[in-house]
Every structure is written in structure tokens, then in C-alpha cells.
N, CA, C and O of each residue as an XYZ file, in Angstrom:
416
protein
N      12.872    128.572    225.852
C      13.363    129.237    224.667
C      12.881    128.475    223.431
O      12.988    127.249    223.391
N      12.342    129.186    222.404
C      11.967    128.424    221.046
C      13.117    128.404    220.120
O      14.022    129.231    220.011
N      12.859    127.003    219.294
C      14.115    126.864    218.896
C      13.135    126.691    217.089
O      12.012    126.188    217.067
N      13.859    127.220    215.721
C      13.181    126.966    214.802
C      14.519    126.158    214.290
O      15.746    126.245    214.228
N      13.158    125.125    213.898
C      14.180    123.973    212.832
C      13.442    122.995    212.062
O      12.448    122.354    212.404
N      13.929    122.983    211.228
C      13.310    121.414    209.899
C      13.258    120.914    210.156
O      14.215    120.582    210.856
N      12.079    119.970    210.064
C      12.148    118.517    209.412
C      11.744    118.130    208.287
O      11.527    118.796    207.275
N      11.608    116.685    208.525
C      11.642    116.179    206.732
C      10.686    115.381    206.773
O      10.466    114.801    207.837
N       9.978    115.169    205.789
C       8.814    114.754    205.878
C       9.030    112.589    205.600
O       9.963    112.000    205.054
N       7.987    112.109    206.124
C       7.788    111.130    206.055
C       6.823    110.073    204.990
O       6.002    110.529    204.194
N       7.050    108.908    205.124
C       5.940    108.433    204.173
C       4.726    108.366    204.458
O       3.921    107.807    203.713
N       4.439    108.855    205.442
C       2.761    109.354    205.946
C       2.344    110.507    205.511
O       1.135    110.696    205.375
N       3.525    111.761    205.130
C       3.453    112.785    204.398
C       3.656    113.253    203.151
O       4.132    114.269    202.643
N       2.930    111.750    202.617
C       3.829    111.974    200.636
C       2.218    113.074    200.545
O       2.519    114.034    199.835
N       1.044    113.177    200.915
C      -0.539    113.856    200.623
C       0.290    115.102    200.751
O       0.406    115.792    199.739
N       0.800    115.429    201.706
C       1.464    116.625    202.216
C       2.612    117.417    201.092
O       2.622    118.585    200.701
N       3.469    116.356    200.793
C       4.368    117.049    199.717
C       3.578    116.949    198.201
O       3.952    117.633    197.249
N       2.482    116.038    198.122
C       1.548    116.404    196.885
C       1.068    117.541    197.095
O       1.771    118.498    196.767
N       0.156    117.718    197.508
C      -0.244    119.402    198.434
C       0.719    120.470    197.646
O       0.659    120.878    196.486
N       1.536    120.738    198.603
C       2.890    121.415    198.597
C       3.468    121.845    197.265
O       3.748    123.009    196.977
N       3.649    120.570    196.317
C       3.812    120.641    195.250
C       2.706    121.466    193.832
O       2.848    122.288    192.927
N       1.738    120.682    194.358
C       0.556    121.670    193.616
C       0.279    122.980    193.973
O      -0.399    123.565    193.128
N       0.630    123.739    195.107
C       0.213    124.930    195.666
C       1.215    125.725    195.093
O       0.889    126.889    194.859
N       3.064    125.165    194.634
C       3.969    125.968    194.793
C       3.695    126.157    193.127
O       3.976    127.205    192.546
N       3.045    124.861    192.385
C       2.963    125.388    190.740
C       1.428    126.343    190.904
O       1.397    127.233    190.054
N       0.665    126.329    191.463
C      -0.256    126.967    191.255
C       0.220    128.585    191.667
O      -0.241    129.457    190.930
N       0.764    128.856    192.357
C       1.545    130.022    192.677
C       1.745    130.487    191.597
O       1.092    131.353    191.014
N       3.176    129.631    191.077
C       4.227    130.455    190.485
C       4.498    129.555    188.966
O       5.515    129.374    188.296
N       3.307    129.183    188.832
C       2.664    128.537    187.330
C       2.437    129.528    186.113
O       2.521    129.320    184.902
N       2.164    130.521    186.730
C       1.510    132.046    185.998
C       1.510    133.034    186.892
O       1.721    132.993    188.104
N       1.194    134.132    186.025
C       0.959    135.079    186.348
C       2.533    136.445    186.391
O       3.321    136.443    185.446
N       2.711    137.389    187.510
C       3.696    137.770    187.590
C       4.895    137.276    187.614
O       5.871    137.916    187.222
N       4.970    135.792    188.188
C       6.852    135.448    188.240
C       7.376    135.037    186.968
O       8.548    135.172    186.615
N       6.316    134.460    186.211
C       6.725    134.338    184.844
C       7.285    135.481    183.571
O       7.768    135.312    182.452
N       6.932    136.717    184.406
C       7.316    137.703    183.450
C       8.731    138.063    184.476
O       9.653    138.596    183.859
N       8.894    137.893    185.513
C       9.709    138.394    186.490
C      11.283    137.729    186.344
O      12.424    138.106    186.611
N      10.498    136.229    185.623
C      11.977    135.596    185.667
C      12.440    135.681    184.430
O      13.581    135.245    184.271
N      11.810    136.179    183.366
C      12.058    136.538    181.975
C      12.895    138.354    181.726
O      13.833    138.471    180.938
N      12.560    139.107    182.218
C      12.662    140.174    183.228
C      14.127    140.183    183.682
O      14.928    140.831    183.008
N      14.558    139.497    184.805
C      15.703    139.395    185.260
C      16.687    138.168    184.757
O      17.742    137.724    185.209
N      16.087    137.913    183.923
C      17.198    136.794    183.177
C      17.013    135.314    184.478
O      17.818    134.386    184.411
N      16.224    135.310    185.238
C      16.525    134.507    186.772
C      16.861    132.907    186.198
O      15.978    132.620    185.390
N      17.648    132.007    186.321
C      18.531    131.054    186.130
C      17.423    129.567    186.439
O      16.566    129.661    187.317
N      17.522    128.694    185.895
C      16.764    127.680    185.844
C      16.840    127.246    187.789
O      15.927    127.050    188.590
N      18.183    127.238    187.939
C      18.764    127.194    188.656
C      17.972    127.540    190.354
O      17.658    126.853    191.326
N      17.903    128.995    189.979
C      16.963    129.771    190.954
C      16.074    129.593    191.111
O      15.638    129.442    192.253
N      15.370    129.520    190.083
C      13.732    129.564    190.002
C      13.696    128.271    190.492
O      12.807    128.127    191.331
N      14.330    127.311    190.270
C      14.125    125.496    191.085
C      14.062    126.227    192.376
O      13.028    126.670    192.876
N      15.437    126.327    192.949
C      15.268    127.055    194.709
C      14.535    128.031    195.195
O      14.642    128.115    196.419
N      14.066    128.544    194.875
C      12.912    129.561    195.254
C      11.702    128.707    195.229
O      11.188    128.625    196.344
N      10.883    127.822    193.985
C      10.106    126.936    194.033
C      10.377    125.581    195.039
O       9.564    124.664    195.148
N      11.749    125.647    195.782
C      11.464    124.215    196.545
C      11.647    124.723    198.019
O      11.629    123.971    198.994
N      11.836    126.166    198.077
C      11.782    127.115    199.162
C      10.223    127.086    199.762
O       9.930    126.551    200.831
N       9.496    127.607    199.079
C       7.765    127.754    198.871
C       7.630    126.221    198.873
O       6.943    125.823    199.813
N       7.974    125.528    198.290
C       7.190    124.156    198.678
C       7.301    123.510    199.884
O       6.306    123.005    200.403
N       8.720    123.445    200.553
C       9.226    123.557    202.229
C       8.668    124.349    203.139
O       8.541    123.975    204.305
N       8.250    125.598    202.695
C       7.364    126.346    203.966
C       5.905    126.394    203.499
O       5.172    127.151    204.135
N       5.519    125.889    202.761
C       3.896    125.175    202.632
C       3.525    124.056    203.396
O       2.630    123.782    204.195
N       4.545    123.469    202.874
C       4.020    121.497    203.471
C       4.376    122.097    204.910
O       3.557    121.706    205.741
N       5.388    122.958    205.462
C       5.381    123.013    207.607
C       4.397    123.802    207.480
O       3.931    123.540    208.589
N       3.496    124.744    206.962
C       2.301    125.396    207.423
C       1.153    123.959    207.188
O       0.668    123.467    208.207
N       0.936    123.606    206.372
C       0.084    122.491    205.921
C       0.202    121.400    207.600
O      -0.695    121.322    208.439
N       1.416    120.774    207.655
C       1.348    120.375    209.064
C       1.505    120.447    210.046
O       1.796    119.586    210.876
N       1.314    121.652    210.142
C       0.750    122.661    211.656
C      -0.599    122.415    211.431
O      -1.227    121.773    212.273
N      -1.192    122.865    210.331
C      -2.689    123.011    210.626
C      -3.056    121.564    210.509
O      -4.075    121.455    211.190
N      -2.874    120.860    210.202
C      -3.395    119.549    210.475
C      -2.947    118.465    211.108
O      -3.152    117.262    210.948
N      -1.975    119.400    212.232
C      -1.806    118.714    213.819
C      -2.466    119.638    214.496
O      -2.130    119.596    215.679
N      -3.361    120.563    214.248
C      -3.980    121.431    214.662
C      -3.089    122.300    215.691
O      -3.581    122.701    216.746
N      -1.637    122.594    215.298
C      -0.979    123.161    216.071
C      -1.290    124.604    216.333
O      -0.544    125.362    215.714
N      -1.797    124.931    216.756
C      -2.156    126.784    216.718
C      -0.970    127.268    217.232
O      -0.274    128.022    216.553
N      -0.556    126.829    218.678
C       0.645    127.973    218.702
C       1.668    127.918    218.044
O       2.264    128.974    217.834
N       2.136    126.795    217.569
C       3.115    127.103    216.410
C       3.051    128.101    215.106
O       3.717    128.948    214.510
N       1.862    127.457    215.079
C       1.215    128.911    213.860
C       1.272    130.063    214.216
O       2.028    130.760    213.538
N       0.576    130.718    215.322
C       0.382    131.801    215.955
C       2.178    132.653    216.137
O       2.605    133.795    215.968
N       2.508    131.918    216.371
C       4.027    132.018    216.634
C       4.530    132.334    214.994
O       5.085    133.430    215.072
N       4.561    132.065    214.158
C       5.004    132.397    212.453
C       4.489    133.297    212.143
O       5.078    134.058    211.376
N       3.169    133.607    212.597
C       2.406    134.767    212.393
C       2.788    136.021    213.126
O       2.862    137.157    212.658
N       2.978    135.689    214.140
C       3.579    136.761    215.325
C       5.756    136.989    214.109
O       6.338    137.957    213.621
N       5.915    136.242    214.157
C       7.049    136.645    213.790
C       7.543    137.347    212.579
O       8.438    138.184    212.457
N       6.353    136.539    211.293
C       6.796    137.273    210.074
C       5.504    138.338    209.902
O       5.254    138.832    208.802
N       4.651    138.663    211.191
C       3.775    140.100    210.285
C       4.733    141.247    210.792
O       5.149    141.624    211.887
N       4.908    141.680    209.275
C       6.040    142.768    209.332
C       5.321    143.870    208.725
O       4.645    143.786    207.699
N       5.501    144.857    209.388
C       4.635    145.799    208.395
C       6.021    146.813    207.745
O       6.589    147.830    208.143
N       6.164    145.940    206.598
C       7.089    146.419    205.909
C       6.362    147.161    204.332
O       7.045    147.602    203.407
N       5.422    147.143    204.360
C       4.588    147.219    203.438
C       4.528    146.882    201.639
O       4.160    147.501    200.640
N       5.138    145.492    201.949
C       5.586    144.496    200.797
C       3.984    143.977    200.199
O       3.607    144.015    199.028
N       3.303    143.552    201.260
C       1.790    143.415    200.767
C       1.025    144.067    201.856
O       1.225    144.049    203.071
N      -0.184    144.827    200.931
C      -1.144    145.368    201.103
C      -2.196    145.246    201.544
O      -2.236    145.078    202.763
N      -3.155    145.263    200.990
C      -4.719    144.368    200.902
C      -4.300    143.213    200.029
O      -3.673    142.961    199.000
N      -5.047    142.599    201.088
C      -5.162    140.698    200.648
C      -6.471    140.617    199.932
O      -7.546    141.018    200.378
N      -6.224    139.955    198.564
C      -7.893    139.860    197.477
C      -7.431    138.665    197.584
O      -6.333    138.357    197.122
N      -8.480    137.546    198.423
C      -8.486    136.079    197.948
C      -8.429    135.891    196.692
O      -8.830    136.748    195.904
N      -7.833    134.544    196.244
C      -7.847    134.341    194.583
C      -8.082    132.893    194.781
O      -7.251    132.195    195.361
N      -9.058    132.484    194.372
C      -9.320    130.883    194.503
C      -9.762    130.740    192.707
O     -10.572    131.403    192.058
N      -8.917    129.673    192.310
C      -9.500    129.009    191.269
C     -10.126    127.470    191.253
O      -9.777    126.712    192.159
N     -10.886    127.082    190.410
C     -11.650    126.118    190.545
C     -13.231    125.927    189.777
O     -13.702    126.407    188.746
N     -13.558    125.365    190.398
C     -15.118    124.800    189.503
C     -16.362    125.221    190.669
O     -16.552    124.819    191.817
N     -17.224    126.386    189.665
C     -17.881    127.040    190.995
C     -19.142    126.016    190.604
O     -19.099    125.420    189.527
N     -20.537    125.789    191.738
C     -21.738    125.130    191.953
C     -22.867    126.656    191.492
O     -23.490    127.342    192.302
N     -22.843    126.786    190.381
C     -23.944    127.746    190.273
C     -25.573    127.547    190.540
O     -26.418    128.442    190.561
N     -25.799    125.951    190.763
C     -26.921    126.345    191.797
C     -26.916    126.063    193.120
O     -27.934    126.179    193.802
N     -25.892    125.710    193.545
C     -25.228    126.045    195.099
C     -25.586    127.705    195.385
O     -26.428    128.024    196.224
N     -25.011    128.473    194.766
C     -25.405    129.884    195.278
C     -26.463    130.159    194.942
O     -26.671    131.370    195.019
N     -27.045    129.746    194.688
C     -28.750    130.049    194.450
C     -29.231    130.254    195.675
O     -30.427    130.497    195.837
């Protein structure tokens, strides 16, 4: 029987909660939640827990894949694809510094 449960990260995993941390402001740094939480009045309060929600299930995806756990993964994947039709088509969005004569 699978059992889901937390843990907490260690001092071998401060890269991990840096990670984590940068992914959850790069998220929700801009864009839609910023009008969303202006919008619903959403409470300093909230928006902390929702941002340390997303930063907790980043850093356990982050170290799955770099214990190279697949079935654990496979298993999150199996559980939350819901076809609830909350999202659609997936458009990668990568920001960053492109090599324009790399694609050459």
C-alpha cells in the first residue's frame, strides 16, 4: 500500500529550497496572480500560504528527479492527471538569456 507523506528538507537540501524558492517567485512574481490577488482582495496572509504551498511541492518534485526517482514521479502523475479541464494546451514559457549564435 502507498502511503503519501512529507518530509523536510535537510542541510544538503538548502540548493533545493533555493531552487524552490526562485521557481515559486518566478511563477507568481507576475503575470496573472498579481491581478488575481488584487481582484479578490486575497490577504497577505494567503498569498504567503499558497506561495509556501508551491514552494513544498516543487522542492518534492525537484527531489524525485534528482534521486532519479521515476516511480514516485510516475505515481503524482498518474494521480493528479485529471482531466478536469483546468489546463489545456501546455505553451512552454522559459525566460532567460538566449545564445543567438548558438542557433545559428
Amino acid at each position: 500500500m502507498k502511503v503519501w507523506t512529507k518530509i523536510h528538507l535537510n542541510n544538503q537540501n538548502k540548493k533545493i529550497a533555493l531552487i524552490s524558492k526562485s521557481f515559486t517567485n518566478y511563477l507568481y512574481g507576475q503575470g496573472p496572480i498579481t491581478d488575481i490577488v488584487k481582484k479578490y482582495r486575497i490577504s497577505e496572509k494567503d498569498y504567503q500560504e499558497l506561495s509556501q504551498y508551491t514552494a513544498d511541492r516543487i522542492s518534492g518534485i525537484l527531489m524525485l528527479y534528482l534521486a532519479k526517482d521515476i516511480n514516485r514521479i510516475n505515481d503524482i502523475v498518474n494521480k493528479y492527471n485529471l482531466n478536469n479541464g483546468v489546463v489545456n494546451e501546455i505553451s512552454p514559457e522559459i525566460e532567460g538569456y538566449i545564445d543567438k549564435e548558438a542557433q545559428n
